[in-house]
ZATIMAR-916314 format. One record per residue (C-alpha): residue number from 0; residue in three letters; x, y, z. Coordinates in steps of 0.001 Angstrom, whole numbers. Layout:
REM residues N
 num residuo    east   north      up
 NUM     ALA       X       Y       Z
...
//
This chain:
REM residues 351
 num residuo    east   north      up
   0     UNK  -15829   25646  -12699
   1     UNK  -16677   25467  -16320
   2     UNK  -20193   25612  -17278
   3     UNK  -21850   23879  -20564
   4     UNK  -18632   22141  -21254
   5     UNK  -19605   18720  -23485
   6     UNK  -17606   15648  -22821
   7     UNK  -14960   14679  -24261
   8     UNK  -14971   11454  -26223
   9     UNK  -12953    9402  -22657
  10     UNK  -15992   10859  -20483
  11     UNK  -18267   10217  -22851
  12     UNK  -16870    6710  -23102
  13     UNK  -17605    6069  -19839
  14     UNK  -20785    7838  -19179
  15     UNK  -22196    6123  -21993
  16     UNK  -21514    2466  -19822
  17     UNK  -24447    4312  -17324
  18     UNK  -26728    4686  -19999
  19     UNK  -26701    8109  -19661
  20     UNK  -28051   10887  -22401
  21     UNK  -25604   13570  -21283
  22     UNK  -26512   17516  -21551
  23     UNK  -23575   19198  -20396
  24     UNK  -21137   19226  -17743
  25     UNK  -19848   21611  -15036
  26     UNK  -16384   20680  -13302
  27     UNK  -15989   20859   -9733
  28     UNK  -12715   20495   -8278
  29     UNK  -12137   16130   -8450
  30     UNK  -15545   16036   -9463
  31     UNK  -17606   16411  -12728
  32     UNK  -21362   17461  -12285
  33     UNK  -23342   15616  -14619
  34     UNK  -26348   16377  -16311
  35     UNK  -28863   14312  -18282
  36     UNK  -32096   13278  -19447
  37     UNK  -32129   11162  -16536
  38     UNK  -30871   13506  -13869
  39     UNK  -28426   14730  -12044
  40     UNK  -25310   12620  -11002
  41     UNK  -21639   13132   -9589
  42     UNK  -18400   11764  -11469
  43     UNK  -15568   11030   -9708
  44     UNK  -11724    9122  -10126
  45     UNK   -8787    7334   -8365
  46     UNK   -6246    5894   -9518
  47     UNK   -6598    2077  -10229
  48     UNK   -5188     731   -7623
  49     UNK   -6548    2273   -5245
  50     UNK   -9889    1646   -7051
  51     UNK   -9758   -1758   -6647
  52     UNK   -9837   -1797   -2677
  53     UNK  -12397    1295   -3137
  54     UNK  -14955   -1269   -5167
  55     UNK  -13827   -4218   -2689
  56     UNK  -14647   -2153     212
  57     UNK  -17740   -1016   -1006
  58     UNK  -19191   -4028   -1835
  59     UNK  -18148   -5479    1511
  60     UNK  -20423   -2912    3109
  61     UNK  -23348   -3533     800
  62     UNK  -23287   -7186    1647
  63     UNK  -23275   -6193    5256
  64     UNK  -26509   -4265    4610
  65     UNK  -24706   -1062    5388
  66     UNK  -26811    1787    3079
  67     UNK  -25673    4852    4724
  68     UNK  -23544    5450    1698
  69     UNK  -24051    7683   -1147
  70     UNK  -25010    5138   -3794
  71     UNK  -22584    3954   -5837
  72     UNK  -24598    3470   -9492
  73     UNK  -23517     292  -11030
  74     UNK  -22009     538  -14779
  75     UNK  -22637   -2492  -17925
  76     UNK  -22726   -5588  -16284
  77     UNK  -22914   -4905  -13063
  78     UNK  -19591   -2780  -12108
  79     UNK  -19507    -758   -9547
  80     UNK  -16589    1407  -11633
  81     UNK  -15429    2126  -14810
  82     UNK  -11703    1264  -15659
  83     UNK   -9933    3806  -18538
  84     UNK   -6440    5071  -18764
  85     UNK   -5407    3603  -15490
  86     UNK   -7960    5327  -13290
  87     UNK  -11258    4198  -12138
  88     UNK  -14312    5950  -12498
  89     UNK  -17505    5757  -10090
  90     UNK  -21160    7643  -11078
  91     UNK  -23231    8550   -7754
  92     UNK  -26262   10497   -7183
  93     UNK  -25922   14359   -6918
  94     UNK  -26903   15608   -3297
  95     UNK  -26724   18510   -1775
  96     UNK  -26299   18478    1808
  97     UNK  -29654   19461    3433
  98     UNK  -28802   19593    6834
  99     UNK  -28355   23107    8793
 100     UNK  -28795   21392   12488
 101     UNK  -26357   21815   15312
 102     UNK  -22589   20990   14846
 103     UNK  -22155   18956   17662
 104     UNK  -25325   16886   17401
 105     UNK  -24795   16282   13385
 106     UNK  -20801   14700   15067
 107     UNK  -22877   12462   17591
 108     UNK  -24646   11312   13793
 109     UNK  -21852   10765   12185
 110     UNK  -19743    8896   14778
 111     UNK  -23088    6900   15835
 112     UNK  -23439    6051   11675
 113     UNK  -19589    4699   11909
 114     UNK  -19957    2492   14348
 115     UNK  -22819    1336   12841
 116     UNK  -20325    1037    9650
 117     UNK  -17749    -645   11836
 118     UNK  -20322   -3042   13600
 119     UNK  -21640   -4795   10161
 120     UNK  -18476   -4376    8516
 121     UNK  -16064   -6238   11410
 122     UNK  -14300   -9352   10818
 123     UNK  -11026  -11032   12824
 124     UNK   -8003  -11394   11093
 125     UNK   -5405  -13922   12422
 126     UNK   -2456  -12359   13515
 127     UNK    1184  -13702   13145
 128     UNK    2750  -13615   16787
 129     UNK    5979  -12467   15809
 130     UNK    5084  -10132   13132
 131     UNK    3096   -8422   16293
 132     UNK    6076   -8594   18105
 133     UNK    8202   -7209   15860
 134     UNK    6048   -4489   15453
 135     UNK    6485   -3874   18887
 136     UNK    9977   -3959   19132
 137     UNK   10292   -1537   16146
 138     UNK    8130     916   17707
 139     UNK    9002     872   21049
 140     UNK   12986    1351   20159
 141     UNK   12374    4299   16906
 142     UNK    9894    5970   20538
 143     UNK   13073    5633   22917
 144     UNK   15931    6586   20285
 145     UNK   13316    9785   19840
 146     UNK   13225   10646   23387
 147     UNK   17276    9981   23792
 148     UNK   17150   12783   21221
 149     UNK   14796   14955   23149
 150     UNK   16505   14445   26390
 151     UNK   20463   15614   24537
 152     UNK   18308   18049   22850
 153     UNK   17032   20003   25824
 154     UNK   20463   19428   27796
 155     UNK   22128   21263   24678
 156     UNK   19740   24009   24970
 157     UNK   20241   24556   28683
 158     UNK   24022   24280   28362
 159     UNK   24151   28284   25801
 160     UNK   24547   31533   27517
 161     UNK   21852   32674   24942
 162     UNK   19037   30563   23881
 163     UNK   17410   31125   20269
 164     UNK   13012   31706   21144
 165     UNK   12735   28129   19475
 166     UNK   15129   26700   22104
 167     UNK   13252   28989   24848
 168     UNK   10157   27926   24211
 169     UNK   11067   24103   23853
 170     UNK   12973   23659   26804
 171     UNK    9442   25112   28756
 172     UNK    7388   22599   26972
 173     UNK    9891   19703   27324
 174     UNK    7945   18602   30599
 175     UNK    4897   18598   28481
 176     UNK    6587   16319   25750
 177     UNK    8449   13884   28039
 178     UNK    5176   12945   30053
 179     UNK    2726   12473   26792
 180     UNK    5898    9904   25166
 181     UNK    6019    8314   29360
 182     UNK    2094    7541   28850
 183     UNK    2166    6655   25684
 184     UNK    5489    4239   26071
 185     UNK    3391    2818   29018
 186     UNK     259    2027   27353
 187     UNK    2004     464   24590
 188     UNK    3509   -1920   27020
 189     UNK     501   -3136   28657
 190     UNK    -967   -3031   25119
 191     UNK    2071   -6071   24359
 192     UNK    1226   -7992   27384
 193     UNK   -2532   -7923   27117
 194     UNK   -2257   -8874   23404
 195     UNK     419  -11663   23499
 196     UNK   -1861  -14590   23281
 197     UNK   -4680  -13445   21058
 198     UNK   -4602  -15229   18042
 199     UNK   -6402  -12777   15899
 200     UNK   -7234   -8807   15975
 201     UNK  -10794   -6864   15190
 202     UNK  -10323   -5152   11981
 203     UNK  -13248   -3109   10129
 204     UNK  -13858   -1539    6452
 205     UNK  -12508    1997    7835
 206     UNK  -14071    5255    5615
 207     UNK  -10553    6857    5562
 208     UNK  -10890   10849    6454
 209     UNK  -13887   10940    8536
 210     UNK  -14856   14286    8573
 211     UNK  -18385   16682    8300
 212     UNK  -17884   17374    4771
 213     UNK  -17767   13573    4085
 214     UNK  -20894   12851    6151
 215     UNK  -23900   14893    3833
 216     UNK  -27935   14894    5077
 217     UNK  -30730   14137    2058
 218     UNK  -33532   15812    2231
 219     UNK  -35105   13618    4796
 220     UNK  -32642   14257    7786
 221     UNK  -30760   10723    6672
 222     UNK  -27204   11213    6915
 223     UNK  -24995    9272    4459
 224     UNK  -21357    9154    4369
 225     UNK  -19247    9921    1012
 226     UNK  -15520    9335      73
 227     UNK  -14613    5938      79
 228     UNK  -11529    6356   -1856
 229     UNK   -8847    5876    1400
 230     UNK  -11331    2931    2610
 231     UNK   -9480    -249    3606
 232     UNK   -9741   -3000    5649
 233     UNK   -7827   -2116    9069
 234     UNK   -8490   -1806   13021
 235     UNK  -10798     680   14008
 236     UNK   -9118    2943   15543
 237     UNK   -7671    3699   11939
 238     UNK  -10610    5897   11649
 239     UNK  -10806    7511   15132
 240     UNK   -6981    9114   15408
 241     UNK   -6842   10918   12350
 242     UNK  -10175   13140   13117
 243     UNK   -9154   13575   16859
 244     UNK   -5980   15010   16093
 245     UNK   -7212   17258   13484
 246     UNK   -9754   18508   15816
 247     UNK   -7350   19130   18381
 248     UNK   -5243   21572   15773
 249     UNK   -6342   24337   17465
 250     UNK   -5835   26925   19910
 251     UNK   -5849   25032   23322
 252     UNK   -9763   24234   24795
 253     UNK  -11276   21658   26621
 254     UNK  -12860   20071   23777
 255     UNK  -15493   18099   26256
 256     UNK  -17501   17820   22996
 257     UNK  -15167   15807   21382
 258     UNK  -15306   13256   24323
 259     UNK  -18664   13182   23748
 260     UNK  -19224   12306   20040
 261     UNK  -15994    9574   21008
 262     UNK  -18122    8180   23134
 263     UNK  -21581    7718   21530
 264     UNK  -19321    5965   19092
 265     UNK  -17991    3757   22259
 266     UNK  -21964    2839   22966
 267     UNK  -22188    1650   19687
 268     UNK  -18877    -458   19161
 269     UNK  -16976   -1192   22402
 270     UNK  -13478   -1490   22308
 271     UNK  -12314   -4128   23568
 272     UNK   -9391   -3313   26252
 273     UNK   -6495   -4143   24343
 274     UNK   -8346   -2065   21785
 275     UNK   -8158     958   23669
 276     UNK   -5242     622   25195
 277     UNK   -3315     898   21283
 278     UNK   -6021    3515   20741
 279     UNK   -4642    5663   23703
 280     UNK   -1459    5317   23015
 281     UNK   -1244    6087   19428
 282     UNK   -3307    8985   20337
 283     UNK    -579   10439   22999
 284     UNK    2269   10203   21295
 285     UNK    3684   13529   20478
 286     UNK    5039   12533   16883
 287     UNK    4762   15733   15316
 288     UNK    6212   18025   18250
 289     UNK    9453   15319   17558
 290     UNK    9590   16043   14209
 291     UNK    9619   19932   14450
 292     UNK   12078   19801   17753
 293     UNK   14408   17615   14694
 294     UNK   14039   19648   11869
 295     UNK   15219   22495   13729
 296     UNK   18292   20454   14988
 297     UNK   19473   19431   11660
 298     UNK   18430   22837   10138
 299     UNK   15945   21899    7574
 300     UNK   13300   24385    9169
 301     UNK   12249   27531    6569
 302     UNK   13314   30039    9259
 303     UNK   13638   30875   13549
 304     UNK   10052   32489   12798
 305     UNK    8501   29376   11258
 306     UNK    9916   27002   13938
 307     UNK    8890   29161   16748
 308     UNK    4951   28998   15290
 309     UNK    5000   25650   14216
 310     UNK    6193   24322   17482
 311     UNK    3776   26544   19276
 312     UNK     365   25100   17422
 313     UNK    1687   21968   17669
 314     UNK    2020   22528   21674
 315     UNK   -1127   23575   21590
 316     UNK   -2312   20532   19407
 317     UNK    -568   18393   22384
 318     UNK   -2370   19858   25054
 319     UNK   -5954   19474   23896
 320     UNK   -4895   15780   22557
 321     UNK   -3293   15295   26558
 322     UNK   -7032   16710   27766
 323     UNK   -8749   13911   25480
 324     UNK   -6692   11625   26815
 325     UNK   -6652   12253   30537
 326     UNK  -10637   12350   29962
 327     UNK  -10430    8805   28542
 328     UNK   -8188    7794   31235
 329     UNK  -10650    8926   33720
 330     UNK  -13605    7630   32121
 331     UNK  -12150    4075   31767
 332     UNK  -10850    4196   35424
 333     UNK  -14300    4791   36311
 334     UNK  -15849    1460   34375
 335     UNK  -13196    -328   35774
 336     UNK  -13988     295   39390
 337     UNK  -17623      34   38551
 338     UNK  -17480   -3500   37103
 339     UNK  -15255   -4466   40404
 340     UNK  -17813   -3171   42268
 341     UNK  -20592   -5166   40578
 342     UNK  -18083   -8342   41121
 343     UNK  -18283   -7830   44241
 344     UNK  -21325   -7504   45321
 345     UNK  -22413  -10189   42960
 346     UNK  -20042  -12439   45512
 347     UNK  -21246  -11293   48439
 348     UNK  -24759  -11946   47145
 349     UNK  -23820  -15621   45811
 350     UNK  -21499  -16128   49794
//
């Protein structure tokens, strides 16, 4: 952090299309504190490209009346970012994040505020039949050539008079492994045959890396999410697996919480069941134990002592993710049988 620094003539190009009278500056990792006569305001950058869908996106939500964004100040003539030396630049307001409340009840916020984002922000996209297929077919096969490897894998193992710990400990968690890419192979089946007549697919302006740190309070308890800069246009669930695996890298707990914020975002935007069904899944699927159990068959791993703790967090990373998942299982079970119920009885009522 460098305090008092002036701008340089390219920042001072830019800030000048704010109007700003600029004091000084103070860096801060990606982004560049500013102050002036007329306050205090954040700087940040991305590269163009990925500007232009940042801008796009942004606008989209502002259209939608979505506001629970840090504002994005708008630039001469009515940009929403500055374009210079192939980057983009965007000025917001400087806040500091005023909330100190409870963890979990600031996640129930956040994931209530995204579907809220998600809700105003949806639109259906027609989908291309056999692009969805091939999709399928792609998947499915790369998932079935990586359990063919698992399967010689594990029977290699067995076969020496003297396993290495990585081998040890694999072979005891290949049960594990097999069942979470059995579930997740299943689910992406039904997924195929409950999809293969809809004619278009649910997708949302999706933040990008949901997290706490990108979801800051003002200081009147209004939460407002920040880091647009991985925001595209893409199913929801786009959103949802990349914080639920993160949260599950960690030593293994029945993360009951996490159901919970999952579903206050569920009361807020419904998936649909072909929704969920990609959703659980993609959320099964034990990708990264794959990769490590490979790596360490074609020898690319650092060393035995690297393997052996990289395959043991990601173990661990499986078995909260298989908790989540047998949680959603059971909760979806349960909605199931109650709408049959209500069926019913609506029949016998009606007979």
């Amino acid at each position: 952090m460098y305090r008092n620094r002036e701008p340089d003539e390219n920042l001072g190009e830019i800030l000048s299309q704010y109007g700003l009278r600029v004091k000084y500056l103070e860096d801060f990792g990606k982004i560049t504190k500013v102050y002036s006569e007329q306050g205090v305001f954040a700087l940040k950058s991305m590269p163009a490209q990925a500007g232009i869908d940042f801008i796009r996106n942004i606008q989209t939500l502002y259209q939608r009346g979505y506001n629970r964004i840090v504002p994005i100040y708008q630039a001469e003539g009515g940009r929403y970012g500055v374009l210079n030396n192939n980057r983009v630049y965007y000025l917001m307001p400087w806040l500091v994040d005023e909330e100190s409340g409870e963890r979990s009840e600031r996640h129930k916020q956040m994931f209530r505020e995204l579907a809220r984002m998600h809700t105003l922000s949806v639109r259906d996209m027609p989908v291309d039949t056999e692009e969805r297929e091939e999709h399928y077919n792609v998947t499915v096969e790369e998932w079935k050539k990586q359990r063919v490897f698992l399967d010689e894998f594990v029977v290699a193992c067995e076969k020496k008079w003297y396993m290495a710990p990585f081998e040890m400990m694999f072979c005891s968690y290949y049960t594990d492994i097999s069942q979470a890419m059995d579930y997740s192979l299943k689910k992406i089946e039904s997924w195929a045959e409950k999809s293969k007549d809809l004619e278009k697919v649910r997708t949302v302006v999706t933040h990008g890396k949901v997290s706490l740190k990108h979801f800051i309070y003002n200081e009147r308890g209004y939460g407002y999410f920040i880091n647009f800069e991985r925001s595209q246009q893409a199913p929801p669930h786009f959103d949802l697996l990349p914080f639920l695996e993160k949260t599950a890298k960690t030593y293994p707990s029945n993360n009951n919480d996490c159901i919970d914020w999952l579903y206050n975002y569920f009361r807020y935007f419904p998936f649909k069941e072909e929704e969920m069904l990609l959703f659980q899944s993609y959320l099964a699927y034990p990708g990264a134990t794959v990769s490590i159990a490979r790596k360490y068959f074609e020898k690319t791993n650092k060393s035995e002592y690297h393997s052996v703790r990289s395959l043991q967090r990601h173990y661990w990373q499986l078995k909260n993710i298989e908790y989540m998942v047998m949680k959603i299982e059971e909760i979806e079970n349960s909605k199931k049988a109650a709408a049959a119920e209500a069926a019913q009885a609506a029949e016998q009522e009606q007979s």
